[in-house]
N, C-alpha and C positions, 0 to 999 in steps of 0.2 A: 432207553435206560442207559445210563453212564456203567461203565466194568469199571465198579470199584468192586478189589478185595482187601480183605486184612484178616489179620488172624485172631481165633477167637478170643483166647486169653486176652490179647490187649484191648478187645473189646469192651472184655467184663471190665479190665479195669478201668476204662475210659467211661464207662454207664458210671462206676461209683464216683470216680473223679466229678465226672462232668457233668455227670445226670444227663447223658444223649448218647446213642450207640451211633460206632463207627456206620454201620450200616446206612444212618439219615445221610451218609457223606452224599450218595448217590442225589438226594434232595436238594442238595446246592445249589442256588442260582449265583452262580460264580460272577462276579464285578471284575475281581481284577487278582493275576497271581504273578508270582515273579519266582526266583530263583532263592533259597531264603541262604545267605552266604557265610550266617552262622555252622553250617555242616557243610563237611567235603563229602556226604555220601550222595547228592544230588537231590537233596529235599528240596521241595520247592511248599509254599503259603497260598492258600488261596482265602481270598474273604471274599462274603459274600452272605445273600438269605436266604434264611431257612424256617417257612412257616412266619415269616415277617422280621426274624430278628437277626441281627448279624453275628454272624458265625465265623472260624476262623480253623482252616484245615491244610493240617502238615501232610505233604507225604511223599512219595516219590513214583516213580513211573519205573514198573519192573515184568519186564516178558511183554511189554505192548498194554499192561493192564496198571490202573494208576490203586497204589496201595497206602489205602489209608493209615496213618500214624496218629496221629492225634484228632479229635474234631472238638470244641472249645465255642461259647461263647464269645465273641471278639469286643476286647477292653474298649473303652468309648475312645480310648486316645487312637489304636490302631484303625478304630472306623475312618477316624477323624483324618490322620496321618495315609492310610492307604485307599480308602475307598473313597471319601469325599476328594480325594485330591487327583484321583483318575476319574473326575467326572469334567 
């Protein structure tokens, strides 16, 4: 099992956003993440499936434990742009 945390509140709002809790983040079969260089707080992106679909999760690495921030369906353009193209 992966140590992801996150906190709850942005959980809730992330189920209404996104319709998926932070919590599936653990469930990611990660392809490929990088450094995402739009934030200087050390977010990093990872894509990758989840239950067959591609998924797409923000977050950062805090106390040794990686903390989920967002987790999202991933746009067909980013499957296309980061995941097909690290294959």
């Amino acid at each position: 099992t992966k140590m992801i945390e996150f906190d709850p509140e942005k959980d809730r709002k992330n189920i209404s956003k996104h319709g998926i809790s932070l919590r599936r983040a653990r469930d990611l079969e990660v392809v490929v993440h990088f450094p995402d260089q739009r934030f200087t707080d050390g977010r990093f992106r990872a894509y990758g499936t989840i239950d067959e679909k591609y998924y797409c999760l923000a977050y950062v690495i805090r106390n040794g434990l990686i903390r989920a921030i967002s987790l999202r369906r991933a746009h067909d353009y980013e499957v296309y742009d980061h995941v097909k193209k690290a294959h």
